[in-house]
Legacy VTK file of the C-alpha trace (Angstrom):
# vtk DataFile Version 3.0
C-alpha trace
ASCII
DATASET POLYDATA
POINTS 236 float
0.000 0.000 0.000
1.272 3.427 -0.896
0.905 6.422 1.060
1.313 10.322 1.125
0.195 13.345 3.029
-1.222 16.474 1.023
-2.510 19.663 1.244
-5.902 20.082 -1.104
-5.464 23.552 -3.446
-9.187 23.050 -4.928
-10.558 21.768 -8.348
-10.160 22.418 -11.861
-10.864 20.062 -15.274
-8.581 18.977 -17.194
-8.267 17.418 -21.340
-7.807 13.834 -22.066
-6.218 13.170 -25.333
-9.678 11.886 -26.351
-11.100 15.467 -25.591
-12.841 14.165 -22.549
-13.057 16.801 -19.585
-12.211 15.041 -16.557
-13.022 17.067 -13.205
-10.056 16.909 -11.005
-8.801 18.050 -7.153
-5.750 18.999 -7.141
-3.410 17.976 -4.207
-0.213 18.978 -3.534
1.582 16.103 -2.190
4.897 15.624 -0.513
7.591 15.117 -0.171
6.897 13.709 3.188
10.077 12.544 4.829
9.738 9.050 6.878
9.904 10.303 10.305
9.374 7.176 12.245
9.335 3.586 11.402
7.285 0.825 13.812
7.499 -2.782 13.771
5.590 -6.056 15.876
9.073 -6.312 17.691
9.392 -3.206 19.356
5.924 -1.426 19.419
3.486 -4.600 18.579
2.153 -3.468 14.987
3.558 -2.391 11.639
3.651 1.410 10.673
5.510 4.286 8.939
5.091 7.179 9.975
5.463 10.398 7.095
5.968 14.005 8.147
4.057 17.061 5.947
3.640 20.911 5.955
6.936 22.278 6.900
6.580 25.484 9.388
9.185 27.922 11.091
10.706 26.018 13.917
9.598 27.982 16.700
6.088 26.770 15.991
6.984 22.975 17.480
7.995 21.991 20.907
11.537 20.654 21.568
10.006 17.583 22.101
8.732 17.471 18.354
11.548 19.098 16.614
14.033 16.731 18.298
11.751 14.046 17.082
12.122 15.303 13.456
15.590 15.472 13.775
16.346 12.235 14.422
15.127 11.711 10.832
16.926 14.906 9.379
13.798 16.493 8.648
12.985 20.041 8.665
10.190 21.135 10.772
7.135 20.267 9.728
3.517 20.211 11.834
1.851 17.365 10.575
3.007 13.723 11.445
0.561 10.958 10.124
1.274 6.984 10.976
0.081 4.532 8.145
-0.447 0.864 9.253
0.543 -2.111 7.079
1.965 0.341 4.393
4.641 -0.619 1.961
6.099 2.728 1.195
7.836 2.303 -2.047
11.033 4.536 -2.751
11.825 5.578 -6.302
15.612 5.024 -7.035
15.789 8.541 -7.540
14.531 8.898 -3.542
17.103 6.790 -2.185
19.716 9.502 -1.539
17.457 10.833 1.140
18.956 8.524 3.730
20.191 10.577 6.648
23.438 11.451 6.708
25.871 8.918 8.360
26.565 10.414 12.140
22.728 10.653 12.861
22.801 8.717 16.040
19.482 10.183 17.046
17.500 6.876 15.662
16.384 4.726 18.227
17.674 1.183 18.369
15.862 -1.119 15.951
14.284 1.748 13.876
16.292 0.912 10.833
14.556 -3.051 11.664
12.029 -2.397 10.374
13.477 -2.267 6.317
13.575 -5.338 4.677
16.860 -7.143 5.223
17.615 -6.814 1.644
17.735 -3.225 2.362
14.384 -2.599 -0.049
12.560 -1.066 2.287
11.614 2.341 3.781
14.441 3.913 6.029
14.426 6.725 8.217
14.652 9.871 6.383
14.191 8.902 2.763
11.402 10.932 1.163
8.360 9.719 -0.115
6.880 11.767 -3.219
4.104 11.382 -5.852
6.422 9.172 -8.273
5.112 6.492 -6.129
2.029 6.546 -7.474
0.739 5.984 -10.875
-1.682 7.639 -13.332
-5.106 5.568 -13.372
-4.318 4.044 -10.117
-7.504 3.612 -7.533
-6.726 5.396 -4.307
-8.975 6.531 -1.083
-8.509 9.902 -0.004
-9.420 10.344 3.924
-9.614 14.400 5.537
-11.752 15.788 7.377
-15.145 17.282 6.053
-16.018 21.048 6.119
-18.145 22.460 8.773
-21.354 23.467 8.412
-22.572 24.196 12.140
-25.695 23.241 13.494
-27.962 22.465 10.975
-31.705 21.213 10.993
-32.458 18.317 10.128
-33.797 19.322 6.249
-30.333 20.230 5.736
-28.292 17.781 8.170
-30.580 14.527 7.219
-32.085 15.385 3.776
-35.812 15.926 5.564
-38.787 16.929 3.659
-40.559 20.182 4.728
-44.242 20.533 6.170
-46.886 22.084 4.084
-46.768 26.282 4.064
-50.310 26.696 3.688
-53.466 26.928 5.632
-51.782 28.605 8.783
-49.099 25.721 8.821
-45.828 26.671 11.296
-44.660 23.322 10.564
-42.506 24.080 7.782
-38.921 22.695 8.322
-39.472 21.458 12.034
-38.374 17.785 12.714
-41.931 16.885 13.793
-42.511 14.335 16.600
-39.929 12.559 17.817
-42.060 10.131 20.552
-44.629 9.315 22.836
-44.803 10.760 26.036
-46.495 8.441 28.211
-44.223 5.653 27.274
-41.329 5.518 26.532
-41.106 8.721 27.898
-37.659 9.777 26.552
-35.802 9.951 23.092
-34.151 7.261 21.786
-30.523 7.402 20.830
-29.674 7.777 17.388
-32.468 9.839 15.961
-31.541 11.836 13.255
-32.058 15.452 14.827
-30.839 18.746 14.201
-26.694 18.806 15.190
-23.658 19.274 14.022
-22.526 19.112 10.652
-19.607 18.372 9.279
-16.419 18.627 10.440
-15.585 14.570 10.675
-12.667 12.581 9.019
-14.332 11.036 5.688
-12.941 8.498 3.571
-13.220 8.593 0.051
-12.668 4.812 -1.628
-12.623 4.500 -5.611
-11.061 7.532 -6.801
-8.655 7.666 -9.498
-5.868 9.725 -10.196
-5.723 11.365 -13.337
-2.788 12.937 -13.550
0.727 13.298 -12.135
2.897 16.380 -12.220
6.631 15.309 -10.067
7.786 18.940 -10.776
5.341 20.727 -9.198
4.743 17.552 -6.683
1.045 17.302 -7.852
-1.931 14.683 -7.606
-4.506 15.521 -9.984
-7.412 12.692 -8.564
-10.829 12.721 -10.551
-13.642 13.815 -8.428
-13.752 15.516 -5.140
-12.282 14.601 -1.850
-13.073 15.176 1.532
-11.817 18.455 3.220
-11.788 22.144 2.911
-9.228 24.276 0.531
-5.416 24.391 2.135
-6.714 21.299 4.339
-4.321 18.026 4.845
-5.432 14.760 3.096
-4.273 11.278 3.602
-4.005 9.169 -0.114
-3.594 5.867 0.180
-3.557 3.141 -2.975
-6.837 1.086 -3.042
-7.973 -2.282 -4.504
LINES 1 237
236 0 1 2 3 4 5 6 7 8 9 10 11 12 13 14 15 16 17 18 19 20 21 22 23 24 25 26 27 28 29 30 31 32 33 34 35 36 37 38 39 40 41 42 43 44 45 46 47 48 49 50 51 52 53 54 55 56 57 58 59 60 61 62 63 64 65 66 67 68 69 70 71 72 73 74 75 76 77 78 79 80 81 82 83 84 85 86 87 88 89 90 91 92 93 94 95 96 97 98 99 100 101 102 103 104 105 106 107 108 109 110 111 112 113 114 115 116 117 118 119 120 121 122 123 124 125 126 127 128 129 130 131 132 133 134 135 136 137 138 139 140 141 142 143 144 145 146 147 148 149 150 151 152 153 154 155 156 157 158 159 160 161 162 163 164 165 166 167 168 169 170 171 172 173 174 175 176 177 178 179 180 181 182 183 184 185 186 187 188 189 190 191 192 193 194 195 196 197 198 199 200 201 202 203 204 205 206 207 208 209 210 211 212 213 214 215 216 217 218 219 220 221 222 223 224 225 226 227 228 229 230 231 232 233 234 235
């Protein structure tokens, strides 16, 4: 499984050689330096754990910069762990390695590679070369907020009739008896919050790769605001 952290810019269409129009989101994506590598061993499940969003150091703690720099990363604010994921490295990426004298790495973290030395190593930088155009991928962020919202909005309700005196218009209506059970069930779909909650996206398909620019043009729209961090992972 492939994996990358982004930053969604917005959408735009763009021209397949066939003249289709394809509506894409546009993701800036990576480089995202391998900050962290877990294995069964040492912390009892698989992971790798990719760094995004690089900020002026002042804005982490020491605890989270020293962190980084055991990895030779520059400071960034977001730190996402991906379970089970086989982060492949193009050739190209494999001069990322830290430096040698970075004794910061805890014991074992460089374990967790494939003994044939294949596998993802601490500082090596993952980018959108390891992903392909018209592969399926599920984009995960979290949703914009809408507030509280009534239920015609939140749940898709129809409204009550707007003649004849009716005040009914776009109130939920009853919700229960009173003599029994007396009380409101959980779960009722009621006016609430909206929004605002990680959403995965499976079945998307990315449409087009630009390395220079480090871009992820994925057909369709994905969960999240403008300028928000998304997590694309390959599906199927």
């Amino acid at each position: 499984m492939s994996a990358i952290l982004g930053k969604k810019l917005g959408m735009t269409q763009i021209f397949r050689e066939d003249g289709e129009v394809v509506p894409v989101t546009v993701i800036e994506a990576g480089p995202c330096p391998i900050t962290a590598i877990r294995n069964p061993e040492r912390d009892g499940y698989s992971a790798v754990q990719l760094a995004f969003d690089e900020v002026v150091e002042s804005k982490l703690t020491k605890a989270e910069r020293g962190h980084l720099a055991k990895a030779d990363a520059p400071p960034m604010r977001v730190l996402v762990e991906f379970r089970d994921a086989e982060i492949a490295i193009p050739a190209a990426g494999g001069d990322a390695a830290p430096a040698e004298g970075d004794e910061g790495a805890p014991e074992g973290e460089e374990a967790a590679a494939d003994e044939s030395g294949s596998g993802p190593k601490l500082g090596q930088k993952v980018t959108v070369d390891s992903f392909e155009e018209g592969e399926k991928v599920k984009v995960a962020g979290i949703t914009i907020g809408k507030g509280f919202q009534g239920t015609v909005k939140r749940h898709g309700f129809g409204r009550g009739p707007v003649t004849h005196g009716s005040h009914n218009v776009r109130a939920p209506g009853s919700i229960g008896a009173s003599a029994w059970p007396a009380r409101v069930f959980k779960g009722m779909r009621l006016p609430g919050q909206m929004g605002n909650r990680r959403a995965t996206q499976a079945g998307l398909e990315i449409a087009r790769i630009d390395s220079d620019l480090n871009l992820l043009m994925i057909k369709g729209s994905v969960p999240g605001a403008k300028n928000s961090i998304v997590e694309i992972r390959s599906h199927g």
